[in-house]
C-alpha positions in Angstrom: -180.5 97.7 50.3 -182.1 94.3 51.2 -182.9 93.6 47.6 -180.0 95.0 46.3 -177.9 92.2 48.4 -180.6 89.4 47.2 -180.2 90.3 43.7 -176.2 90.5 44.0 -176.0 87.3 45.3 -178.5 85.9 42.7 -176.0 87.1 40.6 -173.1 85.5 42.3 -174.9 82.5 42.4 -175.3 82.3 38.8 -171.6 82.6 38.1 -171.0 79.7 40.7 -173.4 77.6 38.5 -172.0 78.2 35.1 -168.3 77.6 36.5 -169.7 74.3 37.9 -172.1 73.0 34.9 -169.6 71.6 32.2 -167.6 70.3 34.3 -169.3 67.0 33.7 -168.5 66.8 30.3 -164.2 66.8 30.1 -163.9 65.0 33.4 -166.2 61.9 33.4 -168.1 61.5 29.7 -165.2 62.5 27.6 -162.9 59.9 29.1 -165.6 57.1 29.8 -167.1 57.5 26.2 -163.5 56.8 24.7 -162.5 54.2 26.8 -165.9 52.5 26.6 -166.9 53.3 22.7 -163.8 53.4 21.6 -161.6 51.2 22.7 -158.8 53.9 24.3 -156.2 52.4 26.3 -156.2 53.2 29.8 -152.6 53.9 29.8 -154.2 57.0 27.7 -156.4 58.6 30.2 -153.6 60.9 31.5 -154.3 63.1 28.1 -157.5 64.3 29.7 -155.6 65.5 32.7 -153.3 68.0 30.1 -155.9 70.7 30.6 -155.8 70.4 34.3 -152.0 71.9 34.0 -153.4 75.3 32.9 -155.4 75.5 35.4 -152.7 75.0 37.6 -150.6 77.6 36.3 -153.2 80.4 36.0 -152.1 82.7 38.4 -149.0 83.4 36.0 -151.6 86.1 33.8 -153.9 86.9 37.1 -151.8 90.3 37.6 -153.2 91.2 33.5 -156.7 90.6 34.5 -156.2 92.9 37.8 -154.3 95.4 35.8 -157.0 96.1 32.5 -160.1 96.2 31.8 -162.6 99.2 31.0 -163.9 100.9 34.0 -167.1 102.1 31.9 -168.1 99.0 31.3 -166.8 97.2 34.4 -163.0 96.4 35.4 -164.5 92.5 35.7 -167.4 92.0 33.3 -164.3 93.3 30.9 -163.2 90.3 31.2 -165.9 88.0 32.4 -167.9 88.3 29.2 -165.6 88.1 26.1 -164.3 85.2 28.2 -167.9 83.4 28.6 -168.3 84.1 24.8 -165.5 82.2 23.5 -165.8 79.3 25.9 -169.5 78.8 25.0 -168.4 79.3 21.1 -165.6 76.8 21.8 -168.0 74.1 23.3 -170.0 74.6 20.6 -167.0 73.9 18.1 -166.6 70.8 20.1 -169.8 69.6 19.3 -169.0 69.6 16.0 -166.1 67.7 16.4 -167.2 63.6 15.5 -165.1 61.4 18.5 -162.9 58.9 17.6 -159.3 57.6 18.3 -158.9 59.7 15.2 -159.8 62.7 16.8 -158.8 62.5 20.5 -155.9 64.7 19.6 -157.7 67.2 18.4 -160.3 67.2 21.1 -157.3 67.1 24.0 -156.2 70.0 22.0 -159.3 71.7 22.3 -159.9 71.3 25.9 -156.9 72.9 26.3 -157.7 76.0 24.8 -161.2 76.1 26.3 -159.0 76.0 29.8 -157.0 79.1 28.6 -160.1 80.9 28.5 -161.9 79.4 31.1 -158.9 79.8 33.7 -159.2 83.5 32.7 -162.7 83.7 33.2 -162.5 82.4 36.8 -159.8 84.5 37.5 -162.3 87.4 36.8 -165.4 85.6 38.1 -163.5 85.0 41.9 -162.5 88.9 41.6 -165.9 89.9 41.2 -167.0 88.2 43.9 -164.5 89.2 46.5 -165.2 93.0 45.2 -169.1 92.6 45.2 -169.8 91.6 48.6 -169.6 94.2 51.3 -168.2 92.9 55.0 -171.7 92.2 55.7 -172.3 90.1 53.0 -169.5 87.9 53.1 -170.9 85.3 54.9 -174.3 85.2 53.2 -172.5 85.5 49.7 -170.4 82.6 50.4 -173.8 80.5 51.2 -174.8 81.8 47.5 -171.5 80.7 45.6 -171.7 77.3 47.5 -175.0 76.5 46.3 -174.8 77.7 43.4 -171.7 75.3 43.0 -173.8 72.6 44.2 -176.7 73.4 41.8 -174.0 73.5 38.8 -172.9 69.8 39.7 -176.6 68.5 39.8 -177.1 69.9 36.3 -173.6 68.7 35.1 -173.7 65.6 36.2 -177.3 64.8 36.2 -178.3 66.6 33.4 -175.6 66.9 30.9 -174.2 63.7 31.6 -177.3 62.2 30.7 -178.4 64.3 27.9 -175.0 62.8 26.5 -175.9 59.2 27.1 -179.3 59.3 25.5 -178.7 62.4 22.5 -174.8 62.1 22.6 -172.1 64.3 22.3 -173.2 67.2 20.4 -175.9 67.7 22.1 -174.2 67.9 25.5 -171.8 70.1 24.4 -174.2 72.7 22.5 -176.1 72.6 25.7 -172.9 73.3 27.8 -172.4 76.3 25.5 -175.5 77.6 26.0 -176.4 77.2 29.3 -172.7 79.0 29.8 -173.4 82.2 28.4 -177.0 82.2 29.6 -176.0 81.7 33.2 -172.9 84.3 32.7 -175.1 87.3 30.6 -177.1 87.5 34.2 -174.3 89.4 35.7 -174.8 92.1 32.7 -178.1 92.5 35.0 -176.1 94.3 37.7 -173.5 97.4 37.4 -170.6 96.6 38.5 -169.3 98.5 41.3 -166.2 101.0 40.6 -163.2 99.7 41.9 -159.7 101.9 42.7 -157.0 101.1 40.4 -153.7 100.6 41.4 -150.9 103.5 40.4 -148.0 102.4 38.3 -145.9 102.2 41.3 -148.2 99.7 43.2 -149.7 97.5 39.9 -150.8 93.9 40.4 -148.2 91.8 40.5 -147.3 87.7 42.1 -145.1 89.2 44.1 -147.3 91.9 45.8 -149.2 89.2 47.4 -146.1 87.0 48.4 -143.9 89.5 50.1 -146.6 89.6 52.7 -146.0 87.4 55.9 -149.6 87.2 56.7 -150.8 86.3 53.0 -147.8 83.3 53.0 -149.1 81.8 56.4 -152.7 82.4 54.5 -151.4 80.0 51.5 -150.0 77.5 54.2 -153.5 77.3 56.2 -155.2 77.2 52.7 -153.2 74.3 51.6 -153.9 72.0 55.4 -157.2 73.2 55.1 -157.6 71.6 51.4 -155.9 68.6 52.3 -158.1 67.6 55.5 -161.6 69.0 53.9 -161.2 67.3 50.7 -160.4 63.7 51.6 -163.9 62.8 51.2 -164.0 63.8 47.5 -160.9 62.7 46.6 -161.6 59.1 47.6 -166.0 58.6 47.8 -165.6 57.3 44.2 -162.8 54.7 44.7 -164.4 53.7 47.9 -168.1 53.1 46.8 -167.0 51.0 43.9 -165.2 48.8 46.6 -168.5 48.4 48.3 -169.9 47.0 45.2 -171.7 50.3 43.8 -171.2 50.7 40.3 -170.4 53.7 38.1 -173.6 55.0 37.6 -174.7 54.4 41.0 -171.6 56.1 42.0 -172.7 59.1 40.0 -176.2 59.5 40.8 -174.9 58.9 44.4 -172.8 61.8 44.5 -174.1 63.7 42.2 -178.1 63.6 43.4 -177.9 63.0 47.0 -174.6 64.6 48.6 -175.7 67.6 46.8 -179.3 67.3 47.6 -177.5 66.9 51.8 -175.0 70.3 50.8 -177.7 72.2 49.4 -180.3 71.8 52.3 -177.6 72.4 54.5 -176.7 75.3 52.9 -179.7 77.2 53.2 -180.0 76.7 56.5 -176.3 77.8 56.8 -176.3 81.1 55.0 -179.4 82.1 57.3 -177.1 81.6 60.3 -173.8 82.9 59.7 -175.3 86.2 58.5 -176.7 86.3 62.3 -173.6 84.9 64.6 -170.8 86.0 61.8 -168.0 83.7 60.5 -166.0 82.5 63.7 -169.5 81.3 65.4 -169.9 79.5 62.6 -166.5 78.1 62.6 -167.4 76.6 65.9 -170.6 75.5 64.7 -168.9 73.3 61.5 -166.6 71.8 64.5 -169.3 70.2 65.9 -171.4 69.2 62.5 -168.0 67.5 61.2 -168.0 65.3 64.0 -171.5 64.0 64.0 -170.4 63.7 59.6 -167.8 60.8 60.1 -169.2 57.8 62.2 -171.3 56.9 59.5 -168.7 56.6 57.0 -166.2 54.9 59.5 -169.3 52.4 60.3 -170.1 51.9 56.1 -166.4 51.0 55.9 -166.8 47.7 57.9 -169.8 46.6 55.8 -169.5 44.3 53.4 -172.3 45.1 51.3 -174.2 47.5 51.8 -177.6 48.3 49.9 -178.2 51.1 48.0 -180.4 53.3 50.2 -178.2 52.9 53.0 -175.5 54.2 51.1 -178.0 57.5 50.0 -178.5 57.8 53.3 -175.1 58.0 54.8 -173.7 60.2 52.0 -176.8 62.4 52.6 -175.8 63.2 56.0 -172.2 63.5 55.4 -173.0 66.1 52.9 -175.8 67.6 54.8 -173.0 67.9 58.3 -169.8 69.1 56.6 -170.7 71.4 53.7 -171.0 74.3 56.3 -166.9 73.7 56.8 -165.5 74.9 53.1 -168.5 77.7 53.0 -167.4 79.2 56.6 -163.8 79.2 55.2 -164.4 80.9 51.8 -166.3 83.7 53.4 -163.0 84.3 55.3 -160.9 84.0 52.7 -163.1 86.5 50.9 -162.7 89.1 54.3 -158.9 88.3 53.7 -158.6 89.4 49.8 -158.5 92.9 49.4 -159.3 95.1 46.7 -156.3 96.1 45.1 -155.4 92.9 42.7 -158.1 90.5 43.8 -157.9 88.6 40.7 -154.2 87.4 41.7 -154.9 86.9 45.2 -157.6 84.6 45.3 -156.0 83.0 41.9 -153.1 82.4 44.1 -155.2 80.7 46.8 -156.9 78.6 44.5 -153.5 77.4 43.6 -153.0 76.7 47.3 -156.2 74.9 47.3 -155.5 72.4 44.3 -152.3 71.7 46.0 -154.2 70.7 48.9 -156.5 68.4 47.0 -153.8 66.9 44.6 -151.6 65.7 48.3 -154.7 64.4 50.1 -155.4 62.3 46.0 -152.4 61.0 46.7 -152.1 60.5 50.0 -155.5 59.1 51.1 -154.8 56.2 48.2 -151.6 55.0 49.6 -153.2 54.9 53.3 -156.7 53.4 52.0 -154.1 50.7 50.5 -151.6 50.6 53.6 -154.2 50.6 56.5 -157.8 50.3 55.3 -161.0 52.6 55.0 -161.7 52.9 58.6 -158.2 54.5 59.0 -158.6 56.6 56.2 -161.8 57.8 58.0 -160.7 58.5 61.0 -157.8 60.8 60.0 -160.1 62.0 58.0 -162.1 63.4 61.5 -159.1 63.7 63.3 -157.5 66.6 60.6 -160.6 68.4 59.9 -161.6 69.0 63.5 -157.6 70.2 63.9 -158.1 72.7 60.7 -161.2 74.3 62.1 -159.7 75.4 65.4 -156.4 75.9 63.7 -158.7 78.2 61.7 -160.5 79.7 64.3 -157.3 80.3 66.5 -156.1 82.4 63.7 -159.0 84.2 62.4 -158.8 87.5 64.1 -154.7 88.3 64.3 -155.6 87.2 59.9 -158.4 89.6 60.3 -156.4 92.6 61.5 -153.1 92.0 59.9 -155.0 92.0 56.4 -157.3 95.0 57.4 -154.4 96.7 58.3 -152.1 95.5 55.3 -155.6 96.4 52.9 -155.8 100.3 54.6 -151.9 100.8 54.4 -152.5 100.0 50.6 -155.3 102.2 50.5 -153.1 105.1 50.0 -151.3 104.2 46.7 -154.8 104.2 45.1 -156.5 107.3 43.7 
């Protein structure tokens, strides 16, 4: 049993990697390399933001991905694989593609349809997850997604970013492809578990989900949970370059040393919320977020700060809250049930990027209004009233979705 759970959440792990790895390449290199080589007008960026809208809109197919797929081969790895193989072939197309202002619409156009498939693919990839860890495992599991996110940063942004700048464009992207598949063909390694599928009567469907009191208040504490958790990524990059950091300092900042902080922490994480469960843990992250934020609150009244210190304070932020959105997930994974998990969790993720576009915007206009330091200490302030708005709420979520999860038990065959 014991290495059946380390080898599932090796597998788990992997898929967190792969979604993480090209990132890199349509967020950061593909904008900077046309701005930068070629001249782009910065009024243009907002055309590598298109492909963000489908991601945004995903949930509107997550019901097809709940309702097919071939239970021989596996309801999820249905979907998972021919999914993986066209986004690796696609990356690989882009490669071929030579950038210029000649071919930026091409290469928007592309991204876009590498999102289709990649929006389906994580619809599959979160459903898999949620079905593949027992009650047990859920809080170990969530430890193995979150590094394995953390991992698939490092080697996006430290490795494929700089494979770019030193072999260029084709080479990142072939890589990308690659590195997809491989990293997506180790959950062929593992049989995927049978899941009950829903009768005609009770198919997947938005509205499933919505109807449910205890799933909306679930979106609304998803969505205040995003906003306070994710300040510190939506404004690290805008607010190093104010302390004089440039943009590759700013990258190998974030990119090497808050995830070298998350990953440590992390380990040492997953060991202990398999022993004390999810709601210790809550309590636990209550306390780590609060020793995470002086720092940063002291860095914002420095003028100029060196280098190292700046590694240093983003190395403990990292290392104190990246407990918080792991202890979180592996509730949210005890909350999604079976029956259409593809939908539900798509629907969170929603939820989530709601959160994080609000706190985008709204952390700019107070950084602007009031300062850093303000922005900091809201920033403690709202994540300490998340965590015990979570953990006042975690077991009547726990029971009502039990319960609502065994009612729907009986619609299945």
């Amino acid at each position: 049993m014991a290495t059946d759970t380390r080898h599932k959440h090796f597998v788990v792990g992997s898929l967190s990697v792969a979604h993480e790895v090209p990132a890199a390449l349509g967020t950061i290199m593909a904008p900077t390399l046309f701005v930068k080589q070629f001249d782009m007008p910065i009024d243009q960026l907002y055309l590598f933001a298109l492909p963000l809208i489908v991601t945004a809109f995903k949930w509107v197919w997550s019901p097809l991905v709940d309702r097919f797929g071939s239970a021989r081969f596996g309801r999820r790895l249905s979907w998972i694989v021919p999914s993986a193989a066209i986004v690796a072939l696609l990356y690989c197309v882009m490669a071929m593609i030579s950038p210029s202002l000649d071919t930026l619409l091409i290469v928007i156009a592309l991204f876009v349809v590498i999102k289709i498939f990649f929006s389906t693919y994580e619809i599959a990839a979160d459903a898999y997850v949620v079905e593949a860890l027992t009650p047990e495992e859920q809080g170990s599991g969530s430890g193995a997604v979150w590094f394995g996110k953390e991992l698939g940063q490092v080697i996006g942004l430290a490795g494929l970013l700089v494979m770019a700048d030193i072999y260029g464009w084709m080479a990142a992207f072939l890589a990308a492809g690659c590195l997809f598949m491989l990293l997506n063909l180790i959950a062929l390694s593992r049989k995927e578990a049978p899941v009950r599928r829903p009768t005609e009567d009770s198919r997947a469907s938005i509205w499933t989900y919505l109807k449910e009191p205890v799933n909306r208040r679930l979106l609304v504490l998803i969505f205040a949970f995003a906003f306070a958790v994710q300040i510190p990524s939506a404004i690290i990059g805008p607010f190093l370059s104010d302390k004089g950091l440039t943009l590759s300092e700013v990258g190998a900042t974030v990119g090497i040393s808050a995830s070298l902080g998350a990953g440590i922490s992390l380990l040492v994480a997953t060991a202990v919320i398999r022993r004390i469960g999810v709601k210790s843990m809550a309590w636990v992250t209550l306390g780590l977020s609060a020793l995470a934020f002086p720092p940063f609150l002291w860095l914002s009244f420095q003028e100029e700060p060196s280098l190292w210190v700046v590694l240093a304070v983003i190395f403990w932020g990292a290392l104190m809250a990246a407990p918080v959105r792991m202890t979180f997930y592996a509730a949210r994974l005890r909350w999604t049930g079976p029956e259409q998990a593809g939908t539900d969790f798509t629907l969170q993720q929603s939820a989530w990027f709601l959160g994080y576009g609000a706190t985008l915007a709204a952390s700019g206009f107070i950084a602007s209004a009031l300062g850093w330091s303000a922005v900091f200490v809201l920033m403690g302030v709202l994540v300490a009233i998340v965590i015990l708005l979570f953990i006042g709420m975690f077991d009547r979520f726990t029971i009502e979705t039990e319960a609502l999860h065994a009612d729907k038990a009986t619609a299945f065959t």
